[in-house]
C-alpha positions as CSV (number, residue, x, y, z in Angstrom):
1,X,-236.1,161.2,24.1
2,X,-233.5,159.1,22.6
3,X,-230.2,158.9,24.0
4,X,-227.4,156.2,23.4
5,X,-225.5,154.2,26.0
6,X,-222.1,153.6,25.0
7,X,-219.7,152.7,27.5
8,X,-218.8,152.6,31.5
9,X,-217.5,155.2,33.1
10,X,-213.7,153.6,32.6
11,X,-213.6,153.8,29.1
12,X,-212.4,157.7,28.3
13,X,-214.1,159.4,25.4
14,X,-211.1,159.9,22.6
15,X,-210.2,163.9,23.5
16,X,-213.3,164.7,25.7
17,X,-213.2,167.6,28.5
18,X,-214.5,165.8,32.0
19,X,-216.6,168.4,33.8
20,X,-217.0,167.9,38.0
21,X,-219.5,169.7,40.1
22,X,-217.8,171.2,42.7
23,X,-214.2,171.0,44.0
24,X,-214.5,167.7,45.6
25,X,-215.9,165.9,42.6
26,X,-213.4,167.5,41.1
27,X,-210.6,165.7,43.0
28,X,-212.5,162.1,42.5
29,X,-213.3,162.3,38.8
30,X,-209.8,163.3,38.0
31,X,-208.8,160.0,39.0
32,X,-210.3,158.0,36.3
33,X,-210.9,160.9,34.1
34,X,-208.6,163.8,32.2
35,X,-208.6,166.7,31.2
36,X,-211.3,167.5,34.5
37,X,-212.3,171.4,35.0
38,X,-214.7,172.2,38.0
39,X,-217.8,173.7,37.7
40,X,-217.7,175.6,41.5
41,X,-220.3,178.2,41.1
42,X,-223.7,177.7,42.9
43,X,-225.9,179.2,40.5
44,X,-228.7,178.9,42.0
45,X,-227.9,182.1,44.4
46,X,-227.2,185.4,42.5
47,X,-227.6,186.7,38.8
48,X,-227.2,184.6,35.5
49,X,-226.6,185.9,31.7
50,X,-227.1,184.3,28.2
51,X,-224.2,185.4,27.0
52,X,-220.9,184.0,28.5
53,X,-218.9,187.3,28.8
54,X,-221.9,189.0,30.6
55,X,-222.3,186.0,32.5
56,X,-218.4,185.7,34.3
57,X,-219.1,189.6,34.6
58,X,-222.0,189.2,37.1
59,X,-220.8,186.2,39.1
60,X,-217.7,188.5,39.3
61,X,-220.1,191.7,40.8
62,X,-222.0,189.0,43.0
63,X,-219.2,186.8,44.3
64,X,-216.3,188.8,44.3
65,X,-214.5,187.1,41.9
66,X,-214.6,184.1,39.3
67,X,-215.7,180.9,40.0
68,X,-215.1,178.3,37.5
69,X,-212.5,180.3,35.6
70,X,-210.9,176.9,33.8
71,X,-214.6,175.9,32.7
72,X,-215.6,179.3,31.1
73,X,-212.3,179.2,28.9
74,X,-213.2,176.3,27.8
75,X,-217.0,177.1,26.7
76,X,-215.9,180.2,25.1
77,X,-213.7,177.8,22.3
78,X,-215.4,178.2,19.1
79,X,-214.9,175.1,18.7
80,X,-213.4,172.2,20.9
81,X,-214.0,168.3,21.7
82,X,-217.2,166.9,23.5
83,X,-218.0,167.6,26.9
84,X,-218.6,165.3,29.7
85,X,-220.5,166.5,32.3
86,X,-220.5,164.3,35.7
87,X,-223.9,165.1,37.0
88,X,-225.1,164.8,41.0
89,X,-228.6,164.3,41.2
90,X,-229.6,167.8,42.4
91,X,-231.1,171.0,41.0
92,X,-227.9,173.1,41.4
93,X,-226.3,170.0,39.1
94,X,-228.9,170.5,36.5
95,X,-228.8,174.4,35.9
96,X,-224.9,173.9,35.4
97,X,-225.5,170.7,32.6
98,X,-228.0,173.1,31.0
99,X,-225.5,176.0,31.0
100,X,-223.1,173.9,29.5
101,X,-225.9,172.9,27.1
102,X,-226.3,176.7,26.1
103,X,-222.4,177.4,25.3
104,X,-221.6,174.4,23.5
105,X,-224.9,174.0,21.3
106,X,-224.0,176.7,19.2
107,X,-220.6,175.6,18.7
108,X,-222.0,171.8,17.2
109,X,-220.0,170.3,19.9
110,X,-221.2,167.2,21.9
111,X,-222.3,166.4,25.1
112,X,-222.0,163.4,27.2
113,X,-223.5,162.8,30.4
114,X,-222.9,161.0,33.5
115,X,-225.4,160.2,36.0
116,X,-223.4,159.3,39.0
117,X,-226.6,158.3,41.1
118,X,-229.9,157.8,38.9
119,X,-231.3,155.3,41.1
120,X,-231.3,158.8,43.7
121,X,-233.4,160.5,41.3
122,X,-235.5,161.5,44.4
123,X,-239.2,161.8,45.2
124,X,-241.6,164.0,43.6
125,X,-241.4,167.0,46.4
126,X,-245.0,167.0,48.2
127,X,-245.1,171.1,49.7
128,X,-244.7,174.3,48.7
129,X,-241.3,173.4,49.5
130,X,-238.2,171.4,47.3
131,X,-237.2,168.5,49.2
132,X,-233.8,168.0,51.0
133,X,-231.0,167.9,48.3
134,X,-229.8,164.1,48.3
135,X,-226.3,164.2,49.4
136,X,-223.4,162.4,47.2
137,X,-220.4,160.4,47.7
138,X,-218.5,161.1,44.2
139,X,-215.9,158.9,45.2
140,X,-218.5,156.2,45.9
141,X,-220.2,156.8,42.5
142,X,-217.4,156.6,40.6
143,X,-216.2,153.6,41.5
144,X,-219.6,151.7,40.2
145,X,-218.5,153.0,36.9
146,X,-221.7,154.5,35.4
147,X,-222.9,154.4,32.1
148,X,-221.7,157.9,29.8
149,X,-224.7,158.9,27.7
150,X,-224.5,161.0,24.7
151,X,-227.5,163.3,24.6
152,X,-229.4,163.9,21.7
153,X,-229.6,166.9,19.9
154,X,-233.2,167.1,21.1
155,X,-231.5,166.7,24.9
156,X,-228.7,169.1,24.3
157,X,-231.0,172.1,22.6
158,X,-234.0,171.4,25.4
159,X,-231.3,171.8,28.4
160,X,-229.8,174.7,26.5
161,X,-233.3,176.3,25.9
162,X,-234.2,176.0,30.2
163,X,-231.1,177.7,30.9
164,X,-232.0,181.0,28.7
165,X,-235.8,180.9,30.2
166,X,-233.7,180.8,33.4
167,X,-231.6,184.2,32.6
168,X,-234.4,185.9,31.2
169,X,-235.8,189.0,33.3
170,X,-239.1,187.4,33.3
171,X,-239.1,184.3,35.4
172,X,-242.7,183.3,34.4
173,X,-242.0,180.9,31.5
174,X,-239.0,179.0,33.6
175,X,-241.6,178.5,36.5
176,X,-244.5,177.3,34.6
177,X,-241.7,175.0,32.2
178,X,-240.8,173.4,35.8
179,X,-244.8,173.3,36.9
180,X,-245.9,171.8,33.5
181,X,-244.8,168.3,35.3
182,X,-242.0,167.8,32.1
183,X,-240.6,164.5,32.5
184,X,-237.1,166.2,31.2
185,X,-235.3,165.7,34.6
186,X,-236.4,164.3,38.0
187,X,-235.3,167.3,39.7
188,X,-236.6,169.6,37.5
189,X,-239.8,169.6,39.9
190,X,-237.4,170.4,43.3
191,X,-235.9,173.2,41.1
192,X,-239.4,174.8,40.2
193,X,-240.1,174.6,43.8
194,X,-237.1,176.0,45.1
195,X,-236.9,178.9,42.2
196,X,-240.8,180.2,43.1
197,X,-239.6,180.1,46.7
198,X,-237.8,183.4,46.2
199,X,-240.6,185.2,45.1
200,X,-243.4,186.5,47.5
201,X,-246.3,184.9,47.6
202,X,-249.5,186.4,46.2
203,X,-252.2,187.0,49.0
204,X,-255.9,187.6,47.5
205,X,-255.1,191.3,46.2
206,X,-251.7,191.4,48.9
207,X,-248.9,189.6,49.1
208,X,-246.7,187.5,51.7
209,X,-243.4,187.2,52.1
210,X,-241.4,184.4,50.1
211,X,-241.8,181.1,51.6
212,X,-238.0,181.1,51.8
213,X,-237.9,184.8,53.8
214,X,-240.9,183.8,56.1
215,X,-238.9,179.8,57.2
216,X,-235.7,182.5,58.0
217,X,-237.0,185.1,60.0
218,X,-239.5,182.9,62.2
219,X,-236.0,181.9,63.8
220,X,-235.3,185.3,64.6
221,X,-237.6,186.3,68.2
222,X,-236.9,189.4,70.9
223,X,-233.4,187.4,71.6
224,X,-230.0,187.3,69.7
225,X,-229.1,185.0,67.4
226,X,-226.2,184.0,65.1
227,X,-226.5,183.0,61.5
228,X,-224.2,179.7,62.9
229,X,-227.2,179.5,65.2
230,X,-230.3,180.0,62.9
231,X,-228.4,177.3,61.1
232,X,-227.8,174.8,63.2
233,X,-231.3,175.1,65.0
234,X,-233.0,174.9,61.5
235,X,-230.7,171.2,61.1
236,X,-231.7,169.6,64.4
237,X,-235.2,170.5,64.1
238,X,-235.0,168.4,60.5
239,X,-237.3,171.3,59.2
240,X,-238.6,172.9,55.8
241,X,-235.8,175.2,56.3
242,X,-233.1,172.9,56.7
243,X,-234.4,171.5,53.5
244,X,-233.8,174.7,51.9
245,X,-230.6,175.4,53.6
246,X,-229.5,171.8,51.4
247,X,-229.6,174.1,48.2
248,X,-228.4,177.4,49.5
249,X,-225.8,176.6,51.7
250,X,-225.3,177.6,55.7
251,X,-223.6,181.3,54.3
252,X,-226.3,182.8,52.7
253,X,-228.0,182.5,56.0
254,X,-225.9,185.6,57.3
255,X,-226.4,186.9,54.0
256,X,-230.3,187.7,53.8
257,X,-230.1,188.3,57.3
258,X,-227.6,191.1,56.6
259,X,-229.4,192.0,53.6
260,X,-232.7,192.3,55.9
261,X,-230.7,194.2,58.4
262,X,-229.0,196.5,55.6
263,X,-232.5,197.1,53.4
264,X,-234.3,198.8,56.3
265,X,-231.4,200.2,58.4
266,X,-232.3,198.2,61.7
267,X,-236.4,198.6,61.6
268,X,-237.8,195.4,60.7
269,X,-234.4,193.3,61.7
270,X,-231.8,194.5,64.3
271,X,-227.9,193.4,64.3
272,X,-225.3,194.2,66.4
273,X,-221.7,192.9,67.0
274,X,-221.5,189.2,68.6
275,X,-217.9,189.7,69.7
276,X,-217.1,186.2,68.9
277,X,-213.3,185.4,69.8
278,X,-213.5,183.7,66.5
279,X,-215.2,186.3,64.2
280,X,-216.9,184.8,60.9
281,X,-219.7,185.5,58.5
282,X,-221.6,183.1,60.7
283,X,-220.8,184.5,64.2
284,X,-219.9,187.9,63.3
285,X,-223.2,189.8,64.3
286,X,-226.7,189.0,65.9
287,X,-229.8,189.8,64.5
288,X,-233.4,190.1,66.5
289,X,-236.7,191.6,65.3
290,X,-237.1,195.1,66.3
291,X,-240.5,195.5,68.8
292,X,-243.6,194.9,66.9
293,X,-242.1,194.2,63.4
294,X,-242.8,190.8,63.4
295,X,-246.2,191.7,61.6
296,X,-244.2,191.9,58.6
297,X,-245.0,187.7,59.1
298,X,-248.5,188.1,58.5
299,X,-248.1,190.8,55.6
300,X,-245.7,192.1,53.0
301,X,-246.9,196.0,53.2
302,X,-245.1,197.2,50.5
303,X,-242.6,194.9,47.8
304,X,-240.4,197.9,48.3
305,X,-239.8,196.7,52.4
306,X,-238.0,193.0,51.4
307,X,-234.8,193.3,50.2
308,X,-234.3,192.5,46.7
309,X,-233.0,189.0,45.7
310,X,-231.2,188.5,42.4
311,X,-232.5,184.9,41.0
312,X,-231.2,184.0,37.6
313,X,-232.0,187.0,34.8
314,X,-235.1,187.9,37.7
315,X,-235.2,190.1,40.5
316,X,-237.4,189.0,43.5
317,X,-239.1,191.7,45.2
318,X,-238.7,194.1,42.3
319,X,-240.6,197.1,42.6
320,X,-241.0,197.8,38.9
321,X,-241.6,194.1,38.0
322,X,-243.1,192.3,40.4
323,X,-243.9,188.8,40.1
324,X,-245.7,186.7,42.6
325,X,-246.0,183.1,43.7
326,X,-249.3,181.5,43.7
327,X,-250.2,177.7,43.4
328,X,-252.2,175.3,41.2
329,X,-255.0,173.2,41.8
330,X,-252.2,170.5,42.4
331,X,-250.4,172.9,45.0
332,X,-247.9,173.1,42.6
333,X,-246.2,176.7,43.2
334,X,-245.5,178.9,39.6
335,X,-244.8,182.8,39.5
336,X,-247.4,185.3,37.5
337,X,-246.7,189.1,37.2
338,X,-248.7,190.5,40.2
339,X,-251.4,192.3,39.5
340,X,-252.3,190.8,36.0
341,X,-254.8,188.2,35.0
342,X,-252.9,184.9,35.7
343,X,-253.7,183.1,32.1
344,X,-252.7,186.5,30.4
345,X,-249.5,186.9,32.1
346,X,-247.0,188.2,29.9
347,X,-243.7,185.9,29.2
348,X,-241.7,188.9,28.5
C-alpha cells in the first residue's frame, strides 16, 4: 500500500481536526495539536451501526448516554478539513481509525494517521486467545514527535470497508477478513482473536461456551466473590483472562456476571448483596455457582442458556442466528453459522 510521509508530529496540518483515543490522550495531544476531539467510546463492547445516526442511537441504548459527542458532530459534516487520527497500537484503536475511515470516505475528506508507537506493533498472538493489549504512554509518544502519514485512498476505503463487515449482522466475513493473515494492521490478528472470543465455540455437533465466558466463570467456585475480586485474582495470576480483561476493561466483569445472574434468575450463577461500606459496580454483589451448575463448563445445553452479547452489528449467543467459533489448521479461531457446512457458510 502506498502511503506518504510528510512531516513530524510538530508540524500542524493547515486546518486539520486532531482525533485522541481516549480522554487521556486527549489531554496530551492537545498540547502540540488543535482543534483535538476524543474518541471515548470502547467499541469493542456493545452494538455498532453503518450509519452514523443509528450508530450514536445504540451507544446511547448500550451506555446510557453519548460518548464521543464532539467527534460524531464532526463526522456528520458533509464536508470538513482532513482528519488526524492519533492511533495507540491496540485493536480498540483500530476499529475507531476505521470508523472514522467509514464517515469521512464518503465525504472526499482526508485522513492522516499517527502511529504513536509502531515499533509496539506487538507479536503475532500464539492461542485461541488475543494477547495483552500493549499499554501506552501518550505523553511519552508524543514527545518523539512521530511521523503523520496520509493514507491512501486504497488505506482509507479498506479501513472504511472492515468497519461495515464489522456492523453487519453476520460476523462471518469480519472473522475470516481478520483470519485470512491480511498484512493491513498488526493488530488486526489480536482483534480477530478477541472478536471470535465472544462467540461459543463449536463442539463436534454441540457447542461450548465462549472462550471469554468459560476464562470468567472458572473464577466463580461454591464461595463468594466480587467482580473487584474476579478482577484482581485474574491480574496476579498474569492469566489468559487478564489478557482479555486488557481489552474489556475491569467493569464489564460485574457486567456479564450480572448478565449471567439476570439471564437465568439465579440457576446457573447466584448473587446476593456484598454489603460493602463502599458500594460499587465492582463490590456491590457476589456471585457463586449454584450446586451442580458448573457442568455448564463442560457443555453449552442450549444457545438459549448464555446470555446474549451484543458484538458489533452480531449478537453472540443468538438463538435465531447462531454463529459458532471453530479453528483452522493454523489454530487460527474464525466464526461459521452453526449448523451449516463451514466452506458454504453464508456472508449474509
Amino acid at each position: 500500500m502506498q502511503i506518504v510521509r510528510i512531516q513530524m508530529m510538530n508540524d500542524p496540518i493547515q486546518g486539520a481536526v486532531y482525533v485522541a483515543m481516549g480522554r487521556v490522550a486527549g489531554a496530551a495531544l492537545a498540547k502540540v495539536a488543535s482543534p483535538v476531539v476524543v474518541e471515548d467510546d470502547e467499541l469493542l463492547l456493545g452494538p455498532s451501526r453503518i450509519d452514523l445516526k443509528r450508530h450514536r442511537a445504540a451507544r446511547v441504548r448500550y451506555l446510557g448516554g453519548e460518548p464521543s459527542a464532539d467527534l460524531n458532530e464532526d463526522l456528520a459534516r458533509s464536508d470538513g478539513p482532513p482528519v488526524c487520527v492519533a492511533l495507540p497500537p491496540t485493536p480498540g484503536g483500530l476499529m475507531s481509525l476505521c470508523r472514522i475511515c467509514a464517515s469521512v470516505v464518503a465525504r472526499g475528506r482526508t485522513v492522516f494517521v499517527v502511529d504513536l508507537s509502531p515499533e509496539a506493533a506487538g507479536a503475532f498472538p500464539q492461542g485461541p486467545g488475543p494477547g495483552r493489549a500493549i499499554s501506552l504512554n501518550i505523553a511519552d509518544a508524543l514527545l518523539r514527535k512521530p511521523p503523520v502519514v496520509q493514507w491512501s485512498k486504497l488505506e482509507t476505503a479498506l479501513a472504511a470497508t472492515l468497519w461495515k463487515l464489522w456492523c453487519r449482522r453476520s460476523p462471518v466475513a469480519f472473522s475470516r477478513f481478520c483470519a485470512s493473515g491480511s498484512m493491513f494492521h498488526p493488530q488486526l490478528a489480536n482483534l480477530g482473536r478477541y472478536h471470535a472470543g465472544l462467540f461459543p465455540r463449536r463442539a463436534g455437533h454441540g457447542l461450548l461456551l465462549s472462550r471469554f465466558d468459560e476464562l470468567l466463570l472458572r473464577q466463580l467456585s461454591q464461595e463468594w466473590l466480587s467482580p473487584v475480586k474476579v478482577f484482581v485474582n485474574a491480574i496476579n495470576a498474569e492469566s489468559e483472562l487478564d489478557a482479555w480483561f486488557s481489552y474489556t476493561g475491569d467493569l464489564y466483569v460485574a457486567k456479564r456476571l450480572n448478565d449471567w445472574y439476570r439471564h437465568t434468575r439465579g440457576r446457573i450463577v447466584e448473587r446476593r448483596n456484598a454489603h460493602h461500606p463502599r458500594p460499587s459496580e465492582m463490590t456491590r454483589w457476589s456471585f457463586r455457582w449454584r450446586a451442580g451448575s458448573e457442568a455448564i463448563l463442560e457443555a453449552l445445553p442450549s444457545v438459549q442458556a448464555a446470555p446474549p452479547v451484543s458484538i458489533g452489528g452480531a449478537t453472540a449467543y443468538d438463538p435465531d442466528r447462531v454463529w459458532a467459533c471453530q479453528f483452522d489448521a493454523r489454530g487460527t479461531p474464525y466464526l461459521s453459522r452453526f449448523g451449516t457446512v463451514s466452506s458454504g457458510d453464508s456472508l449474509e
